[in-house]
TIZA-817784 format. One record per residue: residue number from 1; residue in three letters; x, y, z of N, C-alpha, C, CB in turn. Coordinates in steps of 0.001 Angstrom, whole numbers, plus 500000, padded with zeros to 6 digits. Glycine has a CB too. Layout:
! residues N
NUM  Ala  X  Y  Z  X  Y  Z  X  Y  Z  X  Y  Z
...
! end
This chain:
! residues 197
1  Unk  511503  915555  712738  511948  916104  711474  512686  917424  711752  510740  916318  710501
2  Unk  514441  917608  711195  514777  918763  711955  514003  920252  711205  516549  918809  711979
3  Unk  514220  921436  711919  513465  922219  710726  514810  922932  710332  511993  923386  711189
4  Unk  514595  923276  708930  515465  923327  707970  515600  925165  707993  514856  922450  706483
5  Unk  514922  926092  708292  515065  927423  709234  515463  927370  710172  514173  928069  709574
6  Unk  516423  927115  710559  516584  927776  712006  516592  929201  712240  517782  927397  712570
7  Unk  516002  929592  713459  515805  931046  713655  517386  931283  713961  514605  931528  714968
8  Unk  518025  932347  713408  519543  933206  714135  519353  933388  715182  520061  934602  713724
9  Unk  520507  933404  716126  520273  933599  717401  520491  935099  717773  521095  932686  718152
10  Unk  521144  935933  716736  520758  937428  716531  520457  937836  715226  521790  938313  716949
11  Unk  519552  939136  715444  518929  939336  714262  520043  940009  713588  517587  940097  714329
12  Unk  520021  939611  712400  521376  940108  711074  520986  941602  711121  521188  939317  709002
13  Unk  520001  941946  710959  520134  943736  710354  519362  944047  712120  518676  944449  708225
14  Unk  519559  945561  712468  519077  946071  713569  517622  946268  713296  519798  947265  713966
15  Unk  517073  946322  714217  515232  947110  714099  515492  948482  713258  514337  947737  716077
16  Unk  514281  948235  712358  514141  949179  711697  514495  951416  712421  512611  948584  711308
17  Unk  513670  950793  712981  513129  952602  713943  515004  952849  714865  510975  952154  716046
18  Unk  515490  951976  714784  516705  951813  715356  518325  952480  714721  516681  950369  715398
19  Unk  517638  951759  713187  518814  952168  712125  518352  953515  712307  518854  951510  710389
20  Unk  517119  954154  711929  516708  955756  711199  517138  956329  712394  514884  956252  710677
21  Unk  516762  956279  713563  517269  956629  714966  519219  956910  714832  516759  955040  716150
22  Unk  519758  955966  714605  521349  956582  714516  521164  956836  713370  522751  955722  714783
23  Unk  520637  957121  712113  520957  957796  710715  520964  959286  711131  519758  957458  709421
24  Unk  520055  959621  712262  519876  960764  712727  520986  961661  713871  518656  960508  713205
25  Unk  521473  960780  714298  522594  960724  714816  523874  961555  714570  522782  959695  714658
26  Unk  524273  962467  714558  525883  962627  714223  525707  962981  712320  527000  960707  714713
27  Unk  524221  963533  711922  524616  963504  710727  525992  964485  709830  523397  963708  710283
28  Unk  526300  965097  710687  527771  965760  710207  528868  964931  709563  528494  966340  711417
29  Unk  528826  963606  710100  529795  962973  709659  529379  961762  708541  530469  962531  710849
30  Unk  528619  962570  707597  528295  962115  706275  528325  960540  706148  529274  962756  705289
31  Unk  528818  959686  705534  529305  958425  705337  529808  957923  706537  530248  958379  704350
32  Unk  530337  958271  707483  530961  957976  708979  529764  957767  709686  531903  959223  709728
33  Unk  529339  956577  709625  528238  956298  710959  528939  954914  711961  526319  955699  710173
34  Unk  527729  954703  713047  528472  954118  713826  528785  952617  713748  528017  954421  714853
35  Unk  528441  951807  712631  529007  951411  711860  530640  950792  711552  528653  952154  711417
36  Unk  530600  951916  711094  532435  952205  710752  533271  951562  712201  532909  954433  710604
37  Unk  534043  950558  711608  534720  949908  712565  536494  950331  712233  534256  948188  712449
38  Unk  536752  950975  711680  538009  951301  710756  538720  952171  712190  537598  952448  708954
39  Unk  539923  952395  712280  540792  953531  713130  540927  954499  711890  542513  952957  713882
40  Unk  539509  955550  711962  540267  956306  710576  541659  957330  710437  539177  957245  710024
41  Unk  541695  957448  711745  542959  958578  711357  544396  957765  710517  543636  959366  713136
42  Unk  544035  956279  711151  545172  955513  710418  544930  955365  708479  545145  953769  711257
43  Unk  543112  955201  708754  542841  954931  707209  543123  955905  706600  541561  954602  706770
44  Unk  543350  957141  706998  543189  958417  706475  544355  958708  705870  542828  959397  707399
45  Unk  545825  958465  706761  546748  958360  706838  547808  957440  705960  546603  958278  707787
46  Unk  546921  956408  706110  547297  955530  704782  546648  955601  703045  546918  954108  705283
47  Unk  545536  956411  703204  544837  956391  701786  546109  957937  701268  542470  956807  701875
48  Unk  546681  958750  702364  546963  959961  701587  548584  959220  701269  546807  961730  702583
49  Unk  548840  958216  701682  550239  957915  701553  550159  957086  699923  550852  956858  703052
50  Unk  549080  956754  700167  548340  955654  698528  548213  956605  697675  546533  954761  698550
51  Unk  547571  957862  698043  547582  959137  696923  548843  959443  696849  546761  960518  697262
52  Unk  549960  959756  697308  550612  960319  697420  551701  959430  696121  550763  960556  698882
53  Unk  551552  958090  696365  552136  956946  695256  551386  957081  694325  552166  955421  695583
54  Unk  550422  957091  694571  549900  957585  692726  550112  958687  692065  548493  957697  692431
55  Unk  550364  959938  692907  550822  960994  691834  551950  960969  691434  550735  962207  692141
56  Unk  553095  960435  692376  554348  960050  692146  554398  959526  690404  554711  958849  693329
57  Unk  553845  958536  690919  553695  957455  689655  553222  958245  688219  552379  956192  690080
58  Unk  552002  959078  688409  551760  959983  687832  552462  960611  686944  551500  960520  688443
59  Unk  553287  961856  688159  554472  962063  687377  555963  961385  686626  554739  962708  687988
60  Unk  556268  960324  687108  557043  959651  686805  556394  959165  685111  557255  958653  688022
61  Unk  555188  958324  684906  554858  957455  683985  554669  958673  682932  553585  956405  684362
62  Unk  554176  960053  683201  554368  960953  682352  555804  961924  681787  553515  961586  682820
63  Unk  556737  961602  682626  558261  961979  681867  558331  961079  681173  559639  962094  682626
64  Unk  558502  959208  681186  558698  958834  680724  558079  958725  679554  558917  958380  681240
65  Unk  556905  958935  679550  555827  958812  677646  556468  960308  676833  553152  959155  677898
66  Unk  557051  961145  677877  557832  962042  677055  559448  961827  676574  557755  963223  677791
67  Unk  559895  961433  677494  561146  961480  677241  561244  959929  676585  562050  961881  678586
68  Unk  560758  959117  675816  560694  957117  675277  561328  957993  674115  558686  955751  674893
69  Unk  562385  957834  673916  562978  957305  672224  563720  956113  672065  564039  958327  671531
70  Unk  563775  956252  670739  564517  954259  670158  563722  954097  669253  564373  952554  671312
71  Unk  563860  952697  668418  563012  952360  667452  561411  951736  668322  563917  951176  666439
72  Unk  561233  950886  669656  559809  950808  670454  560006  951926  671292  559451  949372  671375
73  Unk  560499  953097  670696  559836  954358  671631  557699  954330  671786  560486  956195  670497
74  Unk  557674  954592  670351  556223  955063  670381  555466  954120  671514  555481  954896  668779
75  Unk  555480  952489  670790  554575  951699  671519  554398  952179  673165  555118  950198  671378
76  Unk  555533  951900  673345  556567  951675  675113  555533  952918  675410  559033  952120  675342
77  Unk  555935  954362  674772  555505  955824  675481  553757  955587  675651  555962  957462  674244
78  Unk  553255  955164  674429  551767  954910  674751  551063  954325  675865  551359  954248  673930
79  Unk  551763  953131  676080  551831  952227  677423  551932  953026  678079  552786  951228  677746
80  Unk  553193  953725  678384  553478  954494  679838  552315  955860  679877  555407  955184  679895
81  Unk  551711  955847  679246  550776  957510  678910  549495  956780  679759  550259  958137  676621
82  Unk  549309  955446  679017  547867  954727  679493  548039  954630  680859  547500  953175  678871
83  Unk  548581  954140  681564  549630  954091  682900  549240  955342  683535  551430  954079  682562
84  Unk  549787  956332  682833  549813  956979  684017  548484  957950  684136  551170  957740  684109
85  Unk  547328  957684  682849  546148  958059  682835  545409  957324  683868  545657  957952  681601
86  Unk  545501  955791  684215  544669  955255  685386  545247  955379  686760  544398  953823  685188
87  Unk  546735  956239  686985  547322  956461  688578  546578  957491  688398  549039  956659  689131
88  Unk  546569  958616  687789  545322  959816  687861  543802  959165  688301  545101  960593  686127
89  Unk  543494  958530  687833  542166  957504  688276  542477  956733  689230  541615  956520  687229
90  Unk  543102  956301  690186  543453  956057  691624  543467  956934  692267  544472  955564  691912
91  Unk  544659  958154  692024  544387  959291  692518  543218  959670  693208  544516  959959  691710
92  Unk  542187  960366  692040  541325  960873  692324  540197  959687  692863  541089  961718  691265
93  Unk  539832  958727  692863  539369  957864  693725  539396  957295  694860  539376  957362  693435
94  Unk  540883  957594  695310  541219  957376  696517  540975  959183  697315  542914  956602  696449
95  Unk  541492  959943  696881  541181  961598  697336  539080  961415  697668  541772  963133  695356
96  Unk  538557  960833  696705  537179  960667  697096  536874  960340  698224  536596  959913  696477
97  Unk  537552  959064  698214  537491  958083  699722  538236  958881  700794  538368  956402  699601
98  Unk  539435  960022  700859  539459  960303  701794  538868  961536  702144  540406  960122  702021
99  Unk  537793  961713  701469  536872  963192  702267  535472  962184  702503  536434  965101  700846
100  Unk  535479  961419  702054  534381  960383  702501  534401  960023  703826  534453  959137  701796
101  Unk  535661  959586  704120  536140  959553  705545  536173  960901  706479  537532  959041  705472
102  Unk  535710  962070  705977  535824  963193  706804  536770  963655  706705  535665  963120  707916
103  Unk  538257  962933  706155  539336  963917  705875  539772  964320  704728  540305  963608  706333
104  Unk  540985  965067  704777  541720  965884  703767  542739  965673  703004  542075  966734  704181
105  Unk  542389  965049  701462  543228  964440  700591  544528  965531  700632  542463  964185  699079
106  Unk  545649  964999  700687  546731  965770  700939  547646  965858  699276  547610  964978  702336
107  Unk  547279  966604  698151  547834  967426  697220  549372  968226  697394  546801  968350  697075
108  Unk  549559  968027  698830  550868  969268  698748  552052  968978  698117  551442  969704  700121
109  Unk  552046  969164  696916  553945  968543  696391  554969  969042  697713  554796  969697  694455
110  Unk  554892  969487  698918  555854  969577  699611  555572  968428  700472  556044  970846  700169
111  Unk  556233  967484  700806  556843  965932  700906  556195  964974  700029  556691  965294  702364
112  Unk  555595  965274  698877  555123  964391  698269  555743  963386  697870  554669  964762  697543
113  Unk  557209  963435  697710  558357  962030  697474  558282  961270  698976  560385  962638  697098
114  Unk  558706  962114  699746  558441  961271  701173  557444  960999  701723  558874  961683  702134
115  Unk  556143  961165  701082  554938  960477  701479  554609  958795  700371  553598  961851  701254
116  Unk  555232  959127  699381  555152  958475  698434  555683  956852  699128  555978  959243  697242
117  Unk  555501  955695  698283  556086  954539  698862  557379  954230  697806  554904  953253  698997
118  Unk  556519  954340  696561  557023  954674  695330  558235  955842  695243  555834  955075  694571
119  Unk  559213  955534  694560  560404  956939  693989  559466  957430  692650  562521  956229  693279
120  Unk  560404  958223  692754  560175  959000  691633  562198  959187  690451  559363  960818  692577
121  Unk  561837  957846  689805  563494  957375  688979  563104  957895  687860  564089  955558  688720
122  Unk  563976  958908  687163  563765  959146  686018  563696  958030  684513  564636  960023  686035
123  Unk  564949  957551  685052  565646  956516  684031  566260  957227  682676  564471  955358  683525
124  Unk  567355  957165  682247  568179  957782  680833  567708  956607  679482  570355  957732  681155
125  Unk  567348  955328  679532  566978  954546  678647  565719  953897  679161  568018  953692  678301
126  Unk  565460  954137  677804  564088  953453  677425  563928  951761  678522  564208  953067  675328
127  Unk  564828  951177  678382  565207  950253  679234  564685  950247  680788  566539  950333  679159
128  Unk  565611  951340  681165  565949  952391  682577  564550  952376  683007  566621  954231  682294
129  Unk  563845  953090  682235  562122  953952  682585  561417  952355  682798  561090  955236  680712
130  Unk  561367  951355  682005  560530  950302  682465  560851  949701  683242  560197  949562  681815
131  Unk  562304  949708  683586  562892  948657  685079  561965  949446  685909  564922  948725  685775
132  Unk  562557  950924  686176  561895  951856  687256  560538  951721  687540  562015  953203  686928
133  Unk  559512  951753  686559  558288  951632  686341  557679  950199  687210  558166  951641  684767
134  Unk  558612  948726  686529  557975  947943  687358  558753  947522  688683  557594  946858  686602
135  Unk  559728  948110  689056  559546  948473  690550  558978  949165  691429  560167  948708  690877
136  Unk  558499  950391  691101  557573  950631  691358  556005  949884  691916  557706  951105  690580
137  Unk  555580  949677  690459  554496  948747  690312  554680  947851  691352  554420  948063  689000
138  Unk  556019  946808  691632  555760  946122  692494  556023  946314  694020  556178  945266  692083
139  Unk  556216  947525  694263  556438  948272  695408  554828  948979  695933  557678  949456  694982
140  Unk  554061  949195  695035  552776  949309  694836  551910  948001  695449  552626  949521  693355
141  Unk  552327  947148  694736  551382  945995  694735  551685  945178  696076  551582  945045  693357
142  Unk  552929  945636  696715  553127  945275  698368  552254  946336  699779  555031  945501  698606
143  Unk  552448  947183  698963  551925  948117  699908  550071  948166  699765  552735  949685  699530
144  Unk  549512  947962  698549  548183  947527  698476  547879  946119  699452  547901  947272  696894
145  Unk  548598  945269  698951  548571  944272  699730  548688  944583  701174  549474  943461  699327
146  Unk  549212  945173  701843  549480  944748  702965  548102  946302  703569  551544  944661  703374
147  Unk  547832  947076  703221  546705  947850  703454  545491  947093  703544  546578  948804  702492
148  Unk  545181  946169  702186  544004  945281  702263  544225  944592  703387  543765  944369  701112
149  Unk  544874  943706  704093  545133  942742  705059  544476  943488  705828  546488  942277  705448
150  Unk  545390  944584  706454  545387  945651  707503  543520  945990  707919  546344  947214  706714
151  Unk  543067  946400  706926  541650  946463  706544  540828  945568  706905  541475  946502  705363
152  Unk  541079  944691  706702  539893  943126  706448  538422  944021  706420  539857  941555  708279
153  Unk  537980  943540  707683  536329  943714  707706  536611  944961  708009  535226  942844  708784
154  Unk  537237  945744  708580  536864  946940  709674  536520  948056  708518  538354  947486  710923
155  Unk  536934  948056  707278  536331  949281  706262  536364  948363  705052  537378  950919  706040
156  Unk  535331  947818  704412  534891  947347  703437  535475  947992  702210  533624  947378  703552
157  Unk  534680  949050  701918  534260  950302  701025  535678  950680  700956  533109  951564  701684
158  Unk  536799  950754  701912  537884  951356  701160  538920  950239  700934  538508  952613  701925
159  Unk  538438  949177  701548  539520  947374  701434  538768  947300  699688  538712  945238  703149
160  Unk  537543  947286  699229  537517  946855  697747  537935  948194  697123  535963  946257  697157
161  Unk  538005  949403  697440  538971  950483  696430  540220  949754  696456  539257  952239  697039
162  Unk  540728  949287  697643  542166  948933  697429  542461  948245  696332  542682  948222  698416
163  Unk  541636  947060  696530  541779  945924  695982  541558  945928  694474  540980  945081  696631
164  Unk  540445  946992  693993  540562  947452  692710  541451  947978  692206  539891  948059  692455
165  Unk  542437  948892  693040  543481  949765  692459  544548  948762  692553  543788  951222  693231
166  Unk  544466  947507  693315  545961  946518  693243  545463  945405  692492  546694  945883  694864
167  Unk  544399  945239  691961  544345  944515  690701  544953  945034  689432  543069  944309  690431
168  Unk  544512  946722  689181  544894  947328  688179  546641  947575  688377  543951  948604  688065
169  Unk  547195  947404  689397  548837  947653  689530  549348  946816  689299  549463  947986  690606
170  Unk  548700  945519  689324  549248  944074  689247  549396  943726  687667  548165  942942  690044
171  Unk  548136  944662  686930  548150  944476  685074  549235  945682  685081  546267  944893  683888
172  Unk  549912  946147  685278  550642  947223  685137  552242  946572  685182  550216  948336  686314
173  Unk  552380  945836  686351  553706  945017  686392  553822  943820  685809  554090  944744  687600
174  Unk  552478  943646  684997  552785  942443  683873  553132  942914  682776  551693  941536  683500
175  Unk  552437  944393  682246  552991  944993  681428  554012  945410  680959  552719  945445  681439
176  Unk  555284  945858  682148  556433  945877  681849  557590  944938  681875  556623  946614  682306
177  Unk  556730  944163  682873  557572  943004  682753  557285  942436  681014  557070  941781  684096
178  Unk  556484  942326  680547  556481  942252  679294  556800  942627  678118  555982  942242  679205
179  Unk  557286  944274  678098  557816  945096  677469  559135  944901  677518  557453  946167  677777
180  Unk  559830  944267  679076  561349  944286  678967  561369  943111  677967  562287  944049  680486
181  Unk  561283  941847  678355  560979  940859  677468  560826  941266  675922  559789  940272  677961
182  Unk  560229  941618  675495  559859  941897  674520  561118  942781  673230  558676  942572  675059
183  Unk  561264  943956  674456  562582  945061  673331  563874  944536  674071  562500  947388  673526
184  Unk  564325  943056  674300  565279  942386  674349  566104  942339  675655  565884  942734  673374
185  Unk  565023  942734  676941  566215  942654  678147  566167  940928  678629  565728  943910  679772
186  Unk  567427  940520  678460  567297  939021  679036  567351  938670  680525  568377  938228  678485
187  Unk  567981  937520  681292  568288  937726  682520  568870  938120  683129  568356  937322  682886
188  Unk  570119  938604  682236  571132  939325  682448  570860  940981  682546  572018  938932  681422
189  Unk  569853  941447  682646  569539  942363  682741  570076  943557  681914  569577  942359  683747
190  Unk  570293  943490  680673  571146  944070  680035  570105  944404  678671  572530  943154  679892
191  Unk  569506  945706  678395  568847  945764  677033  569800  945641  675906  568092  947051  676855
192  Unk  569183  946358  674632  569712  946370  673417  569465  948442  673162  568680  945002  672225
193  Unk  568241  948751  674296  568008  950067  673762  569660  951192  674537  566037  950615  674459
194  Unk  569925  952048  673434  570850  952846  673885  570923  954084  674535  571357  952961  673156
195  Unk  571244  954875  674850  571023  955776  675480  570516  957501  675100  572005  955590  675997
196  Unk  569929  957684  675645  569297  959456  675012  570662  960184  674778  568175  960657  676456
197  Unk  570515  960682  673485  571751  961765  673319  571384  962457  671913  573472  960959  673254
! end
């Protein structure tokens, strides 16, 4: 009769007295135990380049909720306000994750466009600001993507931040793709909204 346990041929979790033994270990490096299979200077490197697209975005999704006129100004600006209230909530979630990692979320508006993956397009029409917006978005949602890959197993904890923040980028480029649709851009790429003056 076969038996329906088989013993593992290694034990899944380490001996107890083993784990507390390296918890004790190196406690300076907070969340960094030995564990961590990640190259962090790369993760580090890449989470400040991910911050760095979200403030972009940041600022960008907030000119535009200022500067939206036309008759779907309001709606459009609300959208872009909500927008750019959850890149602030990437932001600062990803800045978490990188002092979690032992390093230093990088804030400096000096190369912050060239750290960015994302531009920073103003756009003159209402039109303009949502093309920009979901290129962006989908310039976002490549570069999440290809971070998660990059990731797999070797950092868990910052592969599902990713993956949370490129779920939420992915409702973001449905959004405008929906908005163009909507205030009349066809395939021709051509709105109906006119220009700020």
């Amino acid at each position: 009769m076969p038996n329906d346990n088989p013993v593992p041929q290694q034990p899944f979790l380490s001996d107890i007295k083993e784990l507390r033994r390296r918890a004790r270990e190196h406690i300076e490096k907070g969340a960094v135990t030995e564990a961590y299979k990640g190259d962090r200077p790369t993760v580090i490197r890449l989470l400040n380049e991910a911050l760095a697209t979200e403030l972009v975005c940041v600022l960008r999704y907030k000119r535009h909720h200022y500067m939206a006129t036309g008759i779907h100004a309001q709606a459009v600006a609300e959208e872009f306000l909500e927008h750019a209230n959850e890149e602030q909530d990437h932001a600062d979630r990803i800045a978490a994750r990188i002092t979690q990692l032992d390093g230093e979320p990088n804030f400096s508006p000096e190369g912050l466009a060239t750290r960015s993956h994302s531009e920073y397009v103003e756009g003159t029409t209402l039109i303009d600001m949502i093309r920009e917006d979901l290129v962006a978005e989908r310039i976002a949602i490549d570069s999440y993507s290809e971070m998660v890959r990059y990731l797999a197993d070797s950092d868990p904890t910052t592969r599902r931040l990713l993956e949370s923040v490129l779920a939420v980028e992915e409702e973001h480029a449905e959004d405008m793709k929906t908005l163009l649709e909507s205030i009349g851009e066809g395939k021709d790429g051509k709105g109906k909204e006119g220009r700020r003056g």
